[in-house]
N, C-alpha and C positions, 0 to 999 in steps of 0.2 A: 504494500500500500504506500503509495505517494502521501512521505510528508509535508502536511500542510507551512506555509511559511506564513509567519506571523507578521504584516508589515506596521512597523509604527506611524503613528499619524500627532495633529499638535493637541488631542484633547488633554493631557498633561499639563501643559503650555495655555492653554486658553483661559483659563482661570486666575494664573499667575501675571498672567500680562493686563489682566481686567482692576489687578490691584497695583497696578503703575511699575510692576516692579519686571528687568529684563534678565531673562530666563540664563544660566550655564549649565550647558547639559557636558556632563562629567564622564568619562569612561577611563580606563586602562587598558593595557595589551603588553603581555609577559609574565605575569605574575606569576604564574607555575613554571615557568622555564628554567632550564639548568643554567641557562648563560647569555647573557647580555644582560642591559637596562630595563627598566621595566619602562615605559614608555606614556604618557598621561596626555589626555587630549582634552582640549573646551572648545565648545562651541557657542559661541554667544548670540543670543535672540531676543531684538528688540520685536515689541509690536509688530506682526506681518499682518497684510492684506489678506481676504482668502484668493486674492489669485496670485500673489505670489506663496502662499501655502502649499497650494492645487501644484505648482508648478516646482516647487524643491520637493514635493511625494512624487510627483512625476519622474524624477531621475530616477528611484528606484534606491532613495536612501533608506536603511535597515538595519540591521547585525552584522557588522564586518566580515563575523564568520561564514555566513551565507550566500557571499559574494565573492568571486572569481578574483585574482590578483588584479588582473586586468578593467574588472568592474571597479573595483574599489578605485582605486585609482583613475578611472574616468571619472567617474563619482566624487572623487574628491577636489580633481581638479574645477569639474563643474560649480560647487557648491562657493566657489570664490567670486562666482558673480554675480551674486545675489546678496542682499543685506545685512550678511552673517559676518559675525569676526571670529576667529580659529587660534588657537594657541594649541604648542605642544611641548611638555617638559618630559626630559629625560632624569632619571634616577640612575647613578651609577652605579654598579657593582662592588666600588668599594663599602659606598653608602649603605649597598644594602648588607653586603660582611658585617658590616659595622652596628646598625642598628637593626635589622631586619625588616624583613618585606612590609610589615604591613605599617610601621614607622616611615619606611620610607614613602608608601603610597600617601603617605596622611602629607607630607612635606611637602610632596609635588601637589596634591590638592591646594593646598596655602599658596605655592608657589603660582600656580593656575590662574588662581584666585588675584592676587594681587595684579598679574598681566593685565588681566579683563578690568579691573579699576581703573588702572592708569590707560586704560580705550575710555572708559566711560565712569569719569571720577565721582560725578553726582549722580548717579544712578543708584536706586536699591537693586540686590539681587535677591533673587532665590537658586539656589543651587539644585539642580538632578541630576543626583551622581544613583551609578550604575555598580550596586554593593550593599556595603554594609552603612549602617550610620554612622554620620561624621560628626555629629555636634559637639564631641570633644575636641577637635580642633582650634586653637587659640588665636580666632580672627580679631582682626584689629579692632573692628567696629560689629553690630549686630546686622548679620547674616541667618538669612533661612538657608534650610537644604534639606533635604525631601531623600532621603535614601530610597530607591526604586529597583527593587530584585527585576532581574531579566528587563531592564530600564532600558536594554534596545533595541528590543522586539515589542517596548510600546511609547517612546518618546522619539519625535525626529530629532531632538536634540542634543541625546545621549547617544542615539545610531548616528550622529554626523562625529559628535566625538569619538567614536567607536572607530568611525573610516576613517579620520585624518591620523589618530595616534598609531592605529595598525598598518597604512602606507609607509608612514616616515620609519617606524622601528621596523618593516621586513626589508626597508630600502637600507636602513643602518648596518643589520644583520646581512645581508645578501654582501655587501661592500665588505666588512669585517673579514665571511665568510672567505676574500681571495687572499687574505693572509694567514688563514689557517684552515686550509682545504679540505683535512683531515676527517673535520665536522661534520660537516656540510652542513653548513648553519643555511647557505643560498637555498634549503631544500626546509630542511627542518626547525629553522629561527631562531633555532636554540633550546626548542624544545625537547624533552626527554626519548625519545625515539629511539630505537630499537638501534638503528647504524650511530646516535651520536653517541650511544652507552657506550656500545662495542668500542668505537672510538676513544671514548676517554678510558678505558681499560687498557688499552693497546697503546695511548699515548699519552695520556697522564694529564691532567687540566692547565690550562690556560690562565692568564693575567685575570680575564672575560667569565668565568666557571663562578658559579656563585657557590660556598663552602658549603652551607651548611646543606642544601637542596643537593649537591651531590653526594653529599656523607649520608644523607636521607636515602638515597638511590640507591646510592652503588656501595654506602660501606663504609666506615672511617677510616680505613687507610687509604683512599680515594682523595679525601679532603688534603694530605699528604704530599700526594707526589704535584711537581710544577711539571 
C-alpha cells in the first residue's frame, strides 16, 4: 500500500500572525549522525496573502525527508523569492564532544533566534520549532514557541526550515566527504550506515566522528582510535 504523504499547509501560522506576531519555523538535520555538525535552519514569516500562500504550497514545500536531493534543492532555491527570510546555523563537533547534542541544538536555537531579530528588530515572534520544548532557553526578551512533534508534515514553516538546513548540511557533508572518501559521507551524510561502520572499524575516526555517538555504536575503544 502506497504511503500517504502528509503535506503541510499555514493553518499553524494563521492564528499566530492574527496576533501581530511573525512566525520562525524551526527545524534541524543530523542529530542522530555519527559525524559532522548538526545543522539548524529558520525560516521567517511575516503576514502572507492567501495567494502568495497558495503559491509557496505550490512548490511542493514538506519534510525534507520526502523529497528527492534534487527536489529539495529546487525547492529551496525557489523559496528565496518570495517574502521569506532563511537563516542556517551550524553546531560543531567539537561543540557537540563538549556539551552534547541536545545543549548544542538549544544554542543554535538562540543563535537562530537572534539572526531573525537583527532582520526584524521590533517584531514579536513566536517560534515552531520541530521537537521537543524549548522554553528553557535563556532568551533575551519574552518569546513564545510552540514545540510541534512531526512540525513538518504540518507547518510550511518548519518544512521550509527542514529544506534549507538539510541542502546546506548534505552540501557541507558531500564536500567534506572528498577529503575522507573512506566514509562516504557524499552517500551516507554521516549517518550511521552499515558501509560508514564498517569504515570506521577499518579506519578508525576522524577530527569530524562525534565521540560519544560512536562509542554508543560501535564500542568504546572506537571513541579511541584517531
Amino acid at each position: 500500500m502506497k504511503k500517504h504523504t502528509i503535506i503541510p499547509d499555514f493553518e499553524l501560522e494563521k492564528p499566530i500572525w492574527k496576533k501581530g506576531h511573525t512566525v520562525i519555523g524551526i527545524d534541524e538535520v543530523g542529530r542522530g549522525c555519527l559525524a559532522g555538525p548538526i545543522v539548524l535552519g529558520a525560516a521567517c514569516f511575516r503576514p502572507l496573502s492567501a495567494e502568495i500562500q497558495s503559491r509557496i504550497m505550490a512548490l511542493g514545500v514538506r519534510d525534507s525527508k520526502q523529497l528527492s536531493e534534487r527536489q529539495r534543492t529546487k525547492t529551496a532555491e525557489a523559496l528565496q523569492s518570495f517574502p521569506i527570510t532563511t537563516h542556517t546555523v551550524s553546531i560543531s563537533v567539537p561543540t557537540i564532544n563538549s556539551v552534547g547534542i541536545m545543549n548544542a541544538w538549544r544554542s543554535g536555537i538562540v543563535k537562530l533566534f537572534d539572526l531573525c531579530r537583527l532582520d526584524f528588530p521590533d517584531d514579536p515572534f513566536t517560534l515552531l520549532v520541530d521537537g521537543p520544548d524549548v522554553k528553557a532557553i535563556p532568551y533575551k526578551e519574552d518569546v513564545t514557541s510552540i514545540p510541534v512533534i512531526k512540525g513538518d508534515s504540518k507547518s510550511v514553516a518548519i518544512a521550509s526550515a527542514s529544506i534549507i538546513a538539510k541542502v546546506t548540511r548534505d552540501m557541507f557533508m558531500s564536500a567534506l566527504s572528498r577529503r575522507f572518501p573512506a566514509y562516504e559521507w557524499h552517500r551516507n551524510k554521516g549517518y550511521g550506515t552499515k558501509d560508514h561502520r564498517t569504515a570506521i572499524t577499518d579506519h578508525g575516526i576522524t577530527p569530524w566522528h562525534r565521540l560519544l555517538f560512536v562509542r554508543s555504536v560501535l564500542g568504546q575503544n572506537m571513541a579511541n582510535k584517531v
